[in-house]
Structure formats: C-alpha cells, structure tokens
C-alpha positions as CSV (number, residue, x, y, z in Angstrom):
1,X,-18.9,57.8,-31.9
2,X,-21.0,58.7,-28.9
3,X,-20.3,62.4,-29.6
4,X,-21.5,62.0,-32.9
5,X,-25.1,60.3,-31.6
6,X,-25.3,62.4,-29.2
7,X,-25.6,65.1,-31.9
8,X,-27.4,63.7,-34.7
9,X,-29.8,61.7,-33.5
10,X,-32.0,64.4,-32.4
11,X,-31.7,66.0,-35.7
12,X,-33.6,63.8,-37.5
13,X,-36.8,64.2,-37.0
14,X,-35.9,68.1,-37.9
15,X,-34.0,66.8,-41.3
16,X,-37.1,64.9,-42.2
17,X,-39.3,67.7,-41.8
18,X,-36.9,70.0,-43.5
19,X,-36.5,67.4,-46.4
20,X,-40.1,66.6,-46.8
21,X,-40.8,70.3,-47.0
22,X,-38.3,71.0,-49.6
23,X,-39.4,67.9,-51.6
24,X,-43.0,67.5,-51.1
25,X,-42.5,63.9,-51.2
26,X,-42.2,61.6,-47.9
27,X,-40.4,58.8,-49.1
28,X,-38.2,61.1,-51.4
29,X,-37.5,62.8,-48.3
30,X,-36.8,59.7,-45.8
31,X,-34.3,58.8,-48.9
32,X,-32.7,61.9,-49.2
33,X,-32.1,61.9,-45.2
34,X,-31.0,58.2,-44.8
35,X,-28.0,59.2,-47.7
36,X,-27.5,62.4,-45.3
37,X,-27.3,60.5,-42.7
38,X,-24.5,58.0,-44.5
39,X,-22.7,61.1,-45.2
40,X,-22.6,62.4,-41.4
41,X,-21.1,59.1,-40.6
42,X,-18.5,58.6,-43.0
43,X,-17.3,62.3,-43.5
44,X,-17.5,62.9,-39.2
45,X,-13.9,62.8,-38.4
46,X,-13.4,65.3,-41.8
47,X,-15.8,68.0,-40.9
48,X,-14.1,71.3,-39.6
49,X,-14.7,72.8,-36.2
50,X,-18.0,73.9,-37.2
51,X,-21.8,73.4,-35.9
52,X,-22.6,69.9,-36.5
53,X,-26.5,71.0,-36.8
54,X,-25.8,73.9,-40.0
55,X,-23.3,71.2,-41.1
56,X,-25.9,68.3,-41.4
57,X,-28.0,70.5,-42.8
58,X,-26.5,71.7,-45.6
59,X,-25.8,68.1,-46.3
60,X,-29.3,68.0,-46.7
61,X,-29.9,70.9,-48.6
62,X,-27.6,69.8,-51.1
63,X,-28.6,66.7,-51.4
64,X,-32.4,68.0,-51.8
65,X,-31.5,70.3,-54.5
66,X,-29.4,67.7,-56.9
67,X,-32.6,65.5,-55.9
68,X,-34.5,68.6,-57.7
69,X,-32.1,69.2,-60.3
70,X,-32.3,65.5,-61.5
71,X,-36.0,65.0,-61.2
72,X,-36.5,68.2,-63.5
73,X,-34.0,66.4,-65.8
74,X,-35.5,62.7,-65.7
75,X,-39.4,64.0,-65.6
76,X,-42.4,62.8,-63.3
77,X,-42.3,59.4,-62.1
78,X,-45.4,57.3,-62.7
79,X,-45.9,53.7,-61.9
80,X,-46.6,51.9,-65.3
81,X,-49.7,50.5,-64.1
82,X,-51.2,54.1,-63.8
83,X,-49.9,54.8,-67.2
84,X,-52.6,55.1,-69.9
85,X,-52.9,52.7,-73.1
86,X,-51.8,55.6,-75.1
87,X,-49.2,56.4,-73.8
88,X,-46.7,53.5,-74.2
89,X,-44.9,52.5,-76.9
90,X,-46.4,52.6,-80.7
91,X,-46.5,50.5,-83.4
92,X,-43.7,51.6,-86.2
93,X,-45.0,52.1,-89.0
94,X,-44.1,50.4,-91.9
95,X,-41.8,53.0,-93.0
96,X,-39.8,53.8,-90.0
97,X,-39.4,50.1,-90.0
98,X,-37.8,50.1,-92.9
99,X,-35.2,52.8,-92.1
100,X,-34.3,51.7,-89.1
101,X,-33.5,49.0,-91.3
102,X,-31.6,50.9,-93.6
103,X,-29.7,52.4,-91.1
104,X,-28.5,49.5,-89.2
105,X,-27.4,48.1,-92.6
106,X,-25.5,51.1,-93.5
107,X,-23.6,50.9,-90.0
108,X,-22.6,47.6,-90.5
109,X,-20.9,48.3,-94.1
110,X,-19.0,51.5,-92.2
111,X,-15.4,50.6,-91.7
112,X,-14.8,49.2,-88.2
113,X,-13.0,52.1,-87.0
114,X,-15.5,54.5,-87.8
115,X,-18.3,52.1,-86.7
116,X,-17.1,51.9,-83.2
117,X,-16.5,55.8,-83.1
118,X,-20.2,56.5,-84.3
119,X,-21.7,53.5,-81.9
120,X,-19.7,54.8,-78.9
121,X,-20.5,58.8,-79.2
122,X,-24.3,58.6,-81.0
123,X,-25.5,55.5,-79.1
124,X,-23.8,55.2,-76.0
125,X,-23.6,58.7,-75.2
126,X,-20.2,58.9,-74.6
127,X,-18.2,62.2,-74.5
128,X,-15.4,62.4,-77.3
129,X,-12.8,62.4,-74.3
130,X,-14.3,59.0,-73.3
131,X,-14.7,57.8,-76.6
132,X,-11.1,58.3,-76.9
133,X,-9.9,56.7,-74.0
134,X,-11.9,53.7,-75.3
135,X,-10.5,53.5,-78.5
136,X,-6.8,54.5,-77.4
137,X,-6.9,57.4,-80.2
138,X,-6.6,61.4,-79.3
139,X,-9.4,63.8,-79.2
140,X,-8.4,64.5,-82.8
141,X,-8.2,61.5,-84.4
142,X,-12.1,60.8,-82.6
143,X,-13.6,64.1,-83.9
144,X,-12.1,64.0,-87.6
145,X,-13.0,60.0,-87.2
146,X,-16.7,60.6,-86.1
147,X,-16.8,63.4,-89.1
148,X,-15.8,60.8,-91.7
149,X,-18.1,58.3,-90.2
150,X,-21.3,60.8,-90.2
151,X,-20.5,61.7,-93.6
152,X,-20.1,58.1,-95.1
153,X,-23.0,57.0,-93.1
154,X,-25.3,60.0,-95.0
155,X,-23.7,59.0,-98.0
156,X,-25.0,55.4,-97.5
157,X,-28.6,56.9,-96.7
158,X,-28.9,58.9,-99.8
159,X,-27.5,55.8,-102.1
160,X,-28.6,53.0,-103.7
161,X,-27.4,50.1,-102.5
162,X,-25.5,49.4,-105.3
163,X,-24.0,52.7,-105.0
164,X,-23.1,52.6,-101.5
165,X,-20.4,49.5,-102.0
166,X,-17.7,52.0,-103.2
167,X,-18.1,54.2,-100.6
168,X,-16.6,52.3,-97.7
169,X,-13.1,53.9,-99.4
170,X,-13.1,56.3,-101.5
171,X,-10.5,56.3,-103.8
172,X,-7.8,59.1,-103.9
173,X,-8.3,61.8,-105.8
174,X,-12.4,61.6,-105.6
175,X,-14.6,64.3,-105.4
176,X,-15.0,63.4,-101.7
177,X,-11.9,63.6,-100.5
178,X,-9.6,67.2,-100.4
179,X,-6.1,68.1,-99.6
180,X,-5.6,70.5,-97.0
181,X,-2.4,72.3,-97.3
C-alpha cells in the first residue's frame, strides 16, 4: 500500500492537468481523475510489471475519451435555469393530443403478448436479446412477435374503432394472415 502512495500520489497533480487539458472542463476533469484514481487502487495488485506512471495514465486517457464519446452522445449540458422560455417543453396541440390518445388506446386492445413485446423493445429500449430474456421466448418468437404487434397496432391506427375490434385475432384464412410453406 505504501508502494502504491509512494507512486501515485505525486501523479496527481500531473493527471489533473493532463485531464483538464483533454476535457477543457475542471470539474469534468477532477471527476474523471477521482474514478482513475479508484481504478489505481482496486486494479493495483492486477497491473503487470509495467510503469505505474504510463499505466495510470492511460487509465486516464481512456477514461477521458468514453467521457468524450458520451458527452457527444448525450449533448451540452446546461443548467435549466440558464435555459430559455423557448426552449422547454411545448404545449401539444390539440391534435397530437388526440393521437397520443389513440395510440395508447390501440396498445391496450393489442393482445398481452404482443403488448409487452412492443412496450419492452419501442419504449423501453430494450434489445430483442433482452426483450427475450424478459419474456422467456427465443430471439424468434420476439422478432416475428414484435412484427405481428407493429402490424396490428397500424392496423388499429388506420381503423375505425369499430373496425379495429376484430383485429385483435384475425380469423384463419383472412386476407391478413398467409401460409408459408
């Protein structure tokens, strides 16, 4: 434990300048080196008989660039007091409204196994893999489910209401519904 002190410790000021120069950002930086730092520590003992100083490093580096990598993802940060009246959240109009309406009605009269395949891969973001590990089904039965789903749920979009009651199961031998040989 001394060893590893002995070290680090006068690393860091070197890591911080190294990680505010690659970020731009001080606090972003102190961040990035205090999770550098908890990797040092934990992964010690597992490093190989290299330079502790081009090891920490590249710790750093790494961690910088995913820091990148995710902020170009996720978009600037602003507090939401600086934020401008504009640019919050709008009114819906009347009309979107109304579909979102529609829509949530439509997913309720989907049959439950192809509401909880549509809910789990279009609203939580789920990857089919997952979405079958949730549901206990194979990648097949998730993608061909999802299909069936997308489809109905279009179907309910484009109908009446009225029209939309028999299509929760369509009968055999209806237009929407082939035999693959």
């Amino acid at each position: 434990m001394n060893d590893m002190l002995s070290q680090i410790e006068p690393m860091i000021p070197a890591l911080r300048r190294y990680a505010r120069g690659l970020l731009g950002d001080p606090e972003t930086a102190d961040d990035i080196v205090q999770d550098c730092l908890v990797r040092i520590v934990a992964s010690w003992r597992k490093r190989r008989n290299e330079d502790a100083r081009s090891w920490a490093f590249a710790i750093l580096h790494n961690l910088s660039v995913n820091r990148l990598r995710q902020n170009l993802r996720r978009g600037a940060a602003m507090p939401i007091d600086d934020m401008p009246e504009t640019v919050g959240a709008l009114q819906a109009t009347q009309e979107q409204t109304v579909f979102g309406h529609e829509v949530m009605s439509a997913i309720e009269r989907l049959p439950p196994d192809h509401r909880a395949i549509l809910l789990l891969i279009s609203v939580e973001d789920m990857s089919y893999a997952e979405a079958g590990q949730v549901l206990g089904i194979p990648l097949g039965t998730v993608m061909s489910r999802l299909s069936r789903a997308r489809e109905q749920l279009r179907m309910l979009l484009e109908n009446t209401p009225a029209d939309a009651s028999t299509l929760q199961r369509p009968a055999p031998g209806s237009p929407y519904i082939r035999r693959v040989k």
